[in-house]
C-alpha positions in Angstrom: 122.8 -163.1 25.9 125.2 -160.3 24.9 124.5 -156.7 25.0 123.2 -154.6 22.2 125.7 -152.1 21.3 124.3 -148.4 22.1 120.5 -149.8 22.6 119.2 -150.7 26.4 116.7 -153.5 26.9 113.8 -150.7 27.6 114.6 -148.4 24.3 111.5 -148.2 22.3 111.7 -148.8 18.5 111.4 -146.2 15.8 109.0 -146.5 13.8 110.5 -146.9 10.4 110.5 -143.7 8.0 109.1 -145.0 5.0 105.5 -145.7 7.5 105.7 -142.1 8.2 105.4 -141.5 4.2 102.9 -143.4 3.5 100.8 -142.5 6.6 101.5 -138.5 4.7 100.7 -139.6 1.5 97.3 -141.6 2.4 96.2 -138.1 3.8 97.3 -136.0 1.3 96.8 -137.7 -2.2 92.9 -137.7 -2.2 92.8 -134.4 -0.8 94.6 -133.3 -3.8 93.3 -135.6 -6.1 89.5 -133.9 -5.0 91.0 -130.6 -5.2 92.5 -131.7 -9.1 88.7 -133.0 -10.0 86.7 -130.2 -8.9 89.1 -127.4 -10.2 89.3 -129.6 -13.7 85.5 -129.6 -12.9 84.8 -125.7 -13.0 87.2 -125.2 -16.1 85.6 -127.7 -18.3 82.3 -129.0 -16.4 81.2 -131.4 -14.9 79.9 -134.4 -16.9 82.9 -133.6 -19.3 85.5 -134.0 -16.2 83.7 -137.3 -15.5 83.8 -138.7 -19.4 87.5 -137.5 -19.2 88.2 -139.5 -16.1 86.2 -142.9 -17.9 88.4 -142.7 -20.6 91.3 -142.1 -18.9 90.6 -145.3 -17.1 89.2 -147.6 -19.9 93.1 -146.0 -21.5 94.7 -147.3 -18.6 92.8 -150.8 -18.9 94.0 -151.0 -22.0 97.4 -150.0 -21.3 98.0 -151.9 -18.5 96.9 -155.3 -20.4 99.1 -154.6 -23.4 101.9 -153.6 -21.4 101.6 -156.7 -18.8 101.8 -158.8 -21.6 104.6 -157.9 -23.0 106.6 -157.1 -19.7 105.2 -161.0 -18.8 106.5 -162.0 -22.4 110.1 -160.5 -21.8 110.3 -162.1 -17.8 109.7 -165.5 -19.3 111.9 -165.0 -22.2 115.0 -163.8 -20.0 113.8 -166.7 -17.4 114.1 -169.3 -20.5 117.7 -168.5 -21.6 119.2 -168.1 -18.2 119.5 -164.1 -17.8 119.3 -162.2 -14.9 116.0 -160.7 -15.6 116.2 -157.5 -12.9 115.5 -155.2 -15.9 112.0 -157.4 -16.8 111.4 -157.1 -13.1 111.8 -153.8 -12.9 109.4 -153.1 -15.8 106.6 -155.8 -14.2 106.8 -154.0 -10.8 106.2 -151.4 -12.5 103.5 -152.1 -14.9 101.5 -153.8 -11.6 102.2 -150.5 -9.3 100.9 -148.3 -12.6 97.8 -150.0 -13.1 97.0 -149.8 -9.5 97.4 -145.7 -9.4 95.6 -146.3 -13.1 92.5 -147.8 -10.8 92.7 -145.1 -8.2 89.7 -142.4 -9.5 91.8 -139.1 -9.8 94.0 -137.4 -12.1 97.2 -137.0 -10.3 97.3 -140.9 -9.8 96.5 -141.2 -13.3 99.5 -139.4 -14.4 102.0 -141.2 -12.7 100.5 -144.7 -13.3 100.6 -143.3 -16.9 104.1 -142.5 -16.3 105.1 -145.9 -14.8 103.3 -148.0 -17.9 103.9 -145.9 -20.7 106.8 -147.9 -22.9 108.8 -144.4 -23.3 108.7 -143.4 -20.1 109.0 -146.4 -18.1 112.5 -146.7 -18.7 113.4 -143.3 -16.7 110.9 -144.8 -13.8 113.1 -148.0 -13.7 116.4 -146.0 -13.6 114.7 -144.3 -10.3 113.7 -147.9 -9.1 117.4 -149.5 -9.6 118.8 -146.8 -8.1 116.3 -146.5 -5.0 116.8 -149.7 -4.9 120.4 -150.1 -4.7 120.7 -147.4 -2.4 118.4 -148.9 0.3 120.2 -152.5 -0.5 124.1 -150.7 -0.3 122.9 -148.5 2.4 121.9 -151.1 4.6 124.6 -153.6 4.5 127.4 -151.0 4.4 125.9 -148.2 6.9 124.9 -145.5 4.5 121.4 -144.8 5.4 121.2 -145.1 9.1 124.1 -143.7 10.6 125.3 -146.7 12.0 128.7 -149.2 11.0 128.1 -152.4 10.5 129.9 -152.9 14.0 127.4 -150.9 15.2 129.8 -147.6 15.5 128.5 -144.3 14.5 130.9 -144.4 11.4 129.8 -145.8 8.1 132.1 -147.9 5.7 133.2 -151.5 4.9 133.0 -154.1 7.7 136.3 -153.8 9.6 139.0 -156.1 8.3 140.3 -159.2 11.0 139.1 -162.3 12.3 135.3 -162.5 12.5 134.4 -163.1 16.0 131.2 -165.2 17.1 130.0 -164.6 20.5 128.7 -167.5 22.1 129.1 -170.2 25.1 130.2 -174.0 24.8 128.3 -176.8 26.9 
């Protein structure tokens, strides 16, 4: 077995960042959503903040079944003539991520699942997508978002340029 370059057998494993995140945002997003409801609450009462927050999700029900339709309609349509159908993708992923912040009770949620459905404003929410999306893809193969070459040096770039060499014993 050959040895890991800059790693010993007894180095624990980080934790990756984006767990972190989402450990953050599962404490902090209903705090705030509460903290949205009851201050919507004392400007405009009670039973009217929880008529708003029906419709707002009946809306979203709505939304989300008109929208998945017609994000469904275009994958099978680019699927059928033989396109690459990232952009249809895109727009499903997020249609299904939308409606499930749409679900969540709250009106933060609500605003971004309306932001991620919504036929006008889905496409800047895709552009962010691709593009998070890219990065993490580039990043990883080329060394851009952990420090670390492909042949595991601390500099970044294109694999180096040679033979490729396979470590490895004959029997």
């Amino acid at each position: 077995m050959a040895p890991t370059v800059g790693r010993t057998p007894f180095a624990r494993r980080r934790r990756p960042r984006w767990l972190a995140v989402v450990f953050v945002l599962l404490l902090v997003v209903p705090v705030l959503e509460i903290a949205t409801i009851i201050a919507v609450g004392k400007v405009i009462g009670g039973w009217q903040t929880l008529a708003l927050l029906l419709v707002e999700s009946a809306l979203g029900a709505w939304l989300v079944r008109r929208e998945g339709a017609r994000a469904w309609k275009a994958l099978t349509k680019a699927l059928n003539t033989g396109q690459m159908p990232s952009h249809q993708l895109a727009d499903a992923a997020l249609v299904l991520v939308g409606g499930t912040l749409l679900l969540a009770p709250g009106f933060l949620t609500d605003i971004v699942g309306f932001f991620f459905i919504l036929p006008f404003t889905r496409p800047i929410a895709r552009t962010v997508l691709e593009a998070v999306v890219a990065k993490r893809l580039l990043g990883g193969v080329f060394g851009g978002s952990r420090g670390q070459g492909p042949d595991g040096s601390g500099r970044g770039g294109p694999p180096p340029s040679g033979p490729d060499v396979i470590e490895g014993e004959v029997l």
